[in-house]
C-alpha positions as CSV (number, residue, x, y, z in Angstrom):
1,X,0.0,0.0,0.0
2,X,1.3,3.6,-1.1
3,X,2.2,5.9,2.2
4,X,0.5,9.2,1.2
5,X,2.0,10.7,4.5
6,X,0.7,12.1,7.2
7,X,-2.8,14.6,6.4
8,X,-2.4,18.4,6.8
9,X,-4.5,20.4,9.0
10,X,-4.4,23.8,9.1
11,X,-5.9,25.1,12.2
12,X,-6.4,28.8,13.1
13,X,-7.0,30.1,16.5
14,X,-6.0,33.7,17.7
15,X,-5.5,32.0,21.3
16,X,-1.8,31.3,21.2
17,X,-2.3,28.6,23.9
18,X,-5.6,26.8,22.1
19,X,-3.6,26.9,18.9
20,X,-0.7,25.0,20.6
21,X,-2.6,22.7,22.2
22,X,-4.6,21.7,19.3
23,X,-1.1,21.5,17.2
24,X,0.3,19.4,19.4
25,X,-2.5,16.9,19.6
26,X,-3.0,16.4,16.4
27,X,0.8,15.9,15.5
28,X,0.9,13.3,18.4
29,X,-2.1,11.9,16.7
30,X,-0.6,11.6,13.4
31,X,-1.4,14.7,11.3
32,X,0.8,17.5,10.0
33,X,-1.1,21.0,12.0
34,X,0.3,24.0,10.4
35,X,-1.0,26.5,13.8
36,X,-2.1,30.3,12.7
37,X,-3.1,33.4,14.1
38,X,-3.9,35.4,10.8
39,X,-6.6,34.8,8.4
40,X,-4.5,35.9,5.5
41,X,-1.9,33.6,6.4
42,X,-4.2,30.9,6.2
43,X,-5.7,31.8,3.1
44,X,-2.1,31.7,1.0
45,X,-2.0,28.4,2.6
46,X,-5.4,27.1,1.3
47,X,-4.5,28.4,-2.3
48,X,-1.8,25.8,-1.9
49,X,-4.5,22.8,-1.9
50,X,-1.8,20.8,0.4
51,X,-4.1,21.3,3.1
52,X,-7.4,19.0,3.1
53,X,-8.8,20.2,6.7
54,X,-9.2,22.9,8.5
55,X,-9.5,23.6,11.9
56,X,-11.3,26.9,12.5
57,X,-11.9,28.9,15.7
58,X,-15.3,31.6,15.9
59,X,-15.0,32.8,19.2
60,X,-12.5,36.0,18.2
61,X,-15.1,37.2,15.9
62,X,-18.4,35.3,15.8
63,X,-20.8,38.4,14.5
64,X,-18.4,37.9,11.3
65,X,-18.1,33.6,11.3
66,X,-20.7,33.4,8.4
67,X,-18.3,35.4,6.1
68,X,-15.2,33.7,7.3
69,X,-16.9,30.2,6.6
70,X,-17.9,31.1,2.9
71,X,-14.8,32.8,2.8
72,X,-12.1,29.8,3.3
73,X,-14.9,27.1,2.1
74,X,-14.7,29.2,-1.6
75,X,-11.1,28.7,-1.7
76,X,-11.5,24.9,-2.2
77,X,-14.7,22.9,-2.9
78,X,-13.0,19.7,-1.3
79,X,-11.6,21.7,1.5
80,X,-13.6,20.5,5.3
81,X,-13.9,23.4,7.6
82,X,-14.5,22.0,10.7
83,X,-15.7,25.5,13.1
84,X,-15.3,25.0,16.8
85,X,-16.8,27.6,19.3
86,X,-16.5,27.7,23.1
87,X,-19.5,30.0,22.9
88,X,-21.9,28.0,21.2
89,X,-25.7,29.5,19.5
90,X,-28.0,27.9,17.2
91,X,-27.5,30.8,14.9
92,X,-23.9,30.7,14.5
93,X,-24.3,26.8,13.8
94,X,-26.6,27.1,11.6
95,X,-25.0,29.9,10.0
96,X,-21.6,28.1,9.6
97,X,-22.9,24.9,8.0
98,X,-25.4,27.2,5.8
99,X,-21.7,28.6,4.2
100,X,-20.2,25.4,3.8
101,X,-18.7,23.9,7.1
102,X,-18.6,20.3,7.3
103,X,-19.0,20.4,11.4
104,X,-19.4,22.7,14.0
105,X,-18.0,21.2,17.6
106,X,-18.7,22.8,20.8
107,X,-16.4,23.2,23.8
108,X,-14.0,25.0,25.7
């Protein structure tokens, strides 16, 4: 069987600590994170297409989630967003998979 290597996830999270914690998980659990702070950043990256998933915090700006959804999920058709929140609504669920996320996780 052909070893495609380990699958990138990029996951962006303003909280420096979240961000590390989530990085470090997911490396120990066999993926390749690429951590960022900046949307931008993550956006050059997702022009790339090396980076299937994406890991995507609301909470630093949830009154503007339903344009950051459409905006990373229009990069890449086969791209999964996955949004997490630790300040969960009904709206911003709804609103996140209504622009294209493939999940929406709850937690803190």
């Amino acid at each position: 069987m052909k070893d495609y290597g380990k699958l990138r996830v990029l996951v962006l999270d303003k909280d420096a600590s979240h961000r590390e914690s989530l990085g470090l998980f997911l490396e120990q659990n066999g993926f390749e994170p690429a951590e960022l702070e900046e949307l931008d950043r993550a956006i050059d990256l997702l022009k790339t297409g090396r980076y299937p998933v994406m890991l995507l915090d609301l909470d630093s700006a949830p009154e503007a989630a339903p344009f950051l959804v459409r905006t990373v999920c229009s990069i890449d058709d086969d791209l999964c967003v996955i949004c997490f929140t630790a300040q969960p609504t009904v709206e911003l669920a709804v609103a996140s998979i209504r622009n294209g996320a493939f999940d929406y996780l709850t937690g803190q």
